[in-house]
One Martini backbone bead per residue (centre of mass of N, CA, C, O) as a GRO file, in nm:
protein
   85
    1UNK     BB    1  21.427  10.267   8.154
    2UNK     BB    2  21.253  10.076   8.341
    3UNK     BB    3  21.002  10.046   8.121
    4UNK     BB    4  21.164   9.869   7.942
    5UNK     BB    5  21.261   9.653   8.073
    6UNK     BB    6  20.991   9.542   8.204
    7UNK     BB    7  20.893   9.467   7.939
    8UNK     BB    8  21.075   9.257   7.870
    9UNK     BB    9  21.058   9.105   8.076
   10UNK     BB   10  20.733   9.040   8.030
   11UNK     BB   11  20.798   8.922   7.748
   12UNK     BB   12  20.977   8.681   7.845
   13UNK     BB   13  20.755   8.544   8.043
   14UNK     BB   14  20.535   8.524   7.833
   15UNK     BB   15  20.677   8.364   7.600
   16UNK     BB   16  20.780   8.141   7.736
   17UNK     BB   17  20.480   8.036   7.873
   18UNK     BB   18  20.368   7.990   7.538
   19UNK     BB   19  20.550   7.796   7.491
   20UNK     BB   20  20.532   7.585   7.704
   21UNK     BB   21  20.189   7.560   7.662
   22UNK     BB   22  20.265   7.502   7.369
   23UNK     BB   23  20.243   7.257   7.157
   24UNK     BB   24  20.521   7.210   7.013
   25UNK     BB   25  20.744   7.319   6.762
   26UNK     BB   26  20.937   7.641   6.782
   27UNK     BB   27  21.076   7.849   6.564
   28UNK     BB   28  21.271   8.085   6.785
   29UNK     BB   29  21.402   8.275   6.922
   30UNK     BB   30  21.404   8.504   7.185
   31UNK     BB   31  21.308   8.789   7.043
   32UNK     BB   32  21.058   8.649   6.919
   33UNK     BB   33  20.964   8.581   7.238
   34UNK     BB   34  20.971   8.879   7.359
   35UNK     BB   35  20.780   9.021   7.125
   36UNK     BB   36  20.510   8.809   7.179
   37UNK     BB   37  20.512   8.887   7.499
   38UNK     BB   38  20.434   9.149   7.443
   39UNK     BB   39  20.187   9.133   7.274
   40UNK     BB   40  20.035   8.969   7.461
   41UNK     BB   41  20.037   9.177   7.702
   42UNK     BB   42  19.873   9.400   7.533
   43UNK     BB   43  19.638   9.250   7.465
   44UNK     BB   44  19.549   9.126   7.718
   45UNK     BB   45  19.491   9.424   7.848
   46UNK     BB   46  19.276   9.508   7.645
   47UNK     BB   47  19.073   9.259   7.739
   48UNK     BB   48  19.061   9.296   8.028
   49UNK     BB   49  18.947   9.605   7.985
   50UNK     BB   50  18.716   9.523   7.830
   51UNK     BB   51  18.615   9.295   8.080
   52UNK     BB   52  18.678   9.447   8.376
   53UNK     BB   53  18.940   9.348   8.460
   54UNK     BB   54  19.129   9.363   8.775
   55UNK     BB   55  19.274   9.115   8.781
   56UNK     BB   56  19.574   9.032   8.772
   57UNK     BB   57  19.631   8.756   8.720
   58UNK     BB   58  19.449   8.711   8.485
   59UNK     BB   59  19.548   8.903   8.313
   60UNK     BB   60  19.807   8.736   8.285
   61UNK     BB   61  19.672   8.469   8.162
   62UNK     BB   62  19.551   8.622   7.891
   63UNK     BB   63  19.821   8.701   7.788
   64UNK     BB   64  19.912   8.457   7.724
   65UNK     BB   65  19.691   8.359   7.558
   66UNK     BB   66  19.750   8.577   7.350
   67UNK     BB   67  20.034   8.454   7.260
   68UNK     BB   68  19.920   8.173   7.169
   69UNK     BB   69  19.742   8.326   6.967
   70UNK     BB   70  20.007   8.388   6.801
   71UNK     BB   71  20.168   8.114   6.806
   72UNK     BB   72  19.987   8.040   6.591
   73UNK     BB   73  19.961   8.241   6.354
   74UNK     BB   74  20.318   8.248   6.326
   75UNK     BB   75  20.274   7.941   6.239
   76UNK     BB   76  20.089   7.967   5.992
   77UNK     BB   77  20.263   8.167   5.843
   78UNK     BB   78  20.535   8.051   5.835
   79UNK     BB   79  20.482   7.827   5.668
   80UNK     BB   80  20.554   7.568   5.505
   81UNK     BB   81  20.627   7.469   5.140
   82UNK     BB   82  20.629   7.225   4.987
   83UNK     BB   83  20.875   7.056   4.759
   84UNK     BB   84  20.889   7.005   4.454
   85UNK     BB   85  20.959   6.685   4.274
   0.00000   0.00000   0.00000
């Protein structure tokens, strides 16, 4: 139960700082603000460790980079397509 928590917990701390330092409005909600920083989180792991890297601290930051590059994605996906007059 707490290993649940505890992604969640860092699921939103990394996607609230993806929001935070990606400029621009992003309409998204909590859940997928939750969603965005573990996948960035599980990314950013998996980066870290094809690089050999051992530090946290980097690894946390690669991590946002990651969930950045997700917003950035979610941003293309999403776009809409303008209305025709």
């Amino acid at each position: 139960m707490g290993g649940i928590l505890y992604t969640i917990l860092i699921g939103a701390v990394i996607g609230v700082l993806a929001r935070f330092f990606k400029p621009g409005a992003d309409p998204m909600g909590w859940i997928l603000t939750i969603l965005l920083g573990i996948a960035g989180s599980w990314i950013g792991t998996y980066v870290s460790a094809a690089l050999s890297i051992g530090n946290r601290f980097v690894g946390f930051a690669i991590s946002i980079l990651c969930a950045i590059a997700l917003l950035f994605l979610y941003e293309a996906v999403r776009k809409k397509t303008p209305k025709p007059v």
